[in-house]
N, C-alpha and C positions, 0 to 999 in steps of 0.2 A: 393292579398287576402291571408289571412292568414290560415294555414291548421291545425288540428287537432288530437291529440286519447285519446286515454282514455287507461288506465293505469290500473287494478284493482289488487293492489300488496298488498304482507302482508304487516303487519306494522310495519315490522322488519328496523331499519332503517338502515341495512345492504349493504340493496339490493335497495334503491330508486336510488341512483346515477349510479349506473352501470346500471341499468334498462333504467332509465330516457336517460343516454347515449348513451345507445343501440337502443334503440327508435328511437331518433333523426339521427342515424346514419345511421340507417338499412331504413327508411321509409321515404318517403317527408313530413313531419310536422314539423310546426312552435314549437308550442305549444304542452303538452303533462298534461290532467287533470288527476288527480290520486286521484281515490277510494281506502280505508286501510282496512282492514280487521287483525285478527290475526288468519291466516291460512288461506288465502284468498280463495285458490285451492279448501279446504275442503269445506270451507262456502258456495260454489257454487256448487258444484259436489252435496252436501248430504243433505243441508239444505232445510227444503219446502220451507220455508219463506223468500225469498230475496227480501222484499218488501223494502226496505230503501235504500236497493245498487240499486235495478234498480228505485229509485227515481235520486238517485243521475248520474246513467248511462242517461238516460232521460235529464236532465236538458246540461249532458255533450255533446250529439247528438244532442237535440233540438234547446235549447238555443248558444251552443257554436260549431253549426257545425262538434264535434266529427264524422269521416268517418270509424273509427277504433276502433275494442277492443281488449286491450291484457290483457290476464289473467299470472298470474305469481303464480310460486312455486319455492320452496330455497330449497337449501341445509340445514341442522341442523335450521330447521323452529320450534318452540317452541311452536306455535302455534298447529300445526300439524304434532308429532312428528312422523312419519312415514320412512320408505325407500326410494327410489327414484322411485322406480317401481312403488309401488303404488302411488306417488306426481304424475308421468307423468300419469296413469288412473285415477287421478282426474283430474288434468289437460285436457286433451281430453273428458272429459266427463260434465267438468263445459264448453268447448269451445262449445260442441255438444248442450249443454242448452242454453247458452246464443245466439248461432248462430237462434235458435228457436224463441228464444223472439225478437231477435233483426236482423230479418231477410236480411233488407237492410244493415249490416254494415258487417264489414270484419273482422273475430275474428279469433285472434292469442294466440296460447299458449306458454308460453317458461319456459325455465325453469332454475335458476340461480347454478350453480353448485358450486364444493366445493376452487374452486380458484378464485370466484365471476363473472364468464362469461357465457353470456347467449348463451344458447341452445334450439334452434326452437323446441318444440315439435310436434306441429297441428296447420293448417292453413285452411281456410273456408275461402270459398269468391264465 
């Protein structure tokens, strides 16, 4: 049977494959569905309305068995031109959100640094 996560990365497309790599590498799944955002960290941490991304989280759980969510934040994000300090407290803070809504699944945050490798930030399970 085939296993799953869910991906909610900027749209930077900087950062899909080493993500996607790390994914795969780091956690048992097959497959790995990936939600874009530009500034994904931010888009979660501070926005009210994440009504379209937790459609598309939804269909990635429901419909495709998703057991996992991983939120991601980059280094020189354009999106969300910020430091890294603050990228890691939206990160844990978008994980603390989504760990809410989405209380059966197991949310990871990480975070893509400036030589493109990722780094664990917050884990919830």
């Amino acid at each position: 049977m085939e296993t799953r996560a869910t991906c909610l990365n900027c749209m930077d497309g900087r950062v899909q494959l080493p993500v996607l790599m790390w994914i795969k590498a780091s956690y048992p799944v097959d497959f790995v569905d990936v939600i874009t955002e530009a500034g994904m960290d931010r888009v979660l941490a501070k926005q009210e309305d994440i009504s379209e991304i937790l459609r598309s989280i939804e269909v990635s759980v429901k419909l495709n068995k998703s057991t996992r969510l991983f939120i991601v934040g980059h280094y020189d994000c354009r999106g969300n031109p910020i430091d890294e300090s603050d990228h890691h407290r939206e990160i844990i803070k978008a994980v603390k959100r989504l760990r809410q809504i989405c209380p059966s699944q197991e949310v990871v945050g990480l975070w893509v640094n400036n030589k493109w490798q990722i780094e664990l930030v917050s884990e919830t399970w």
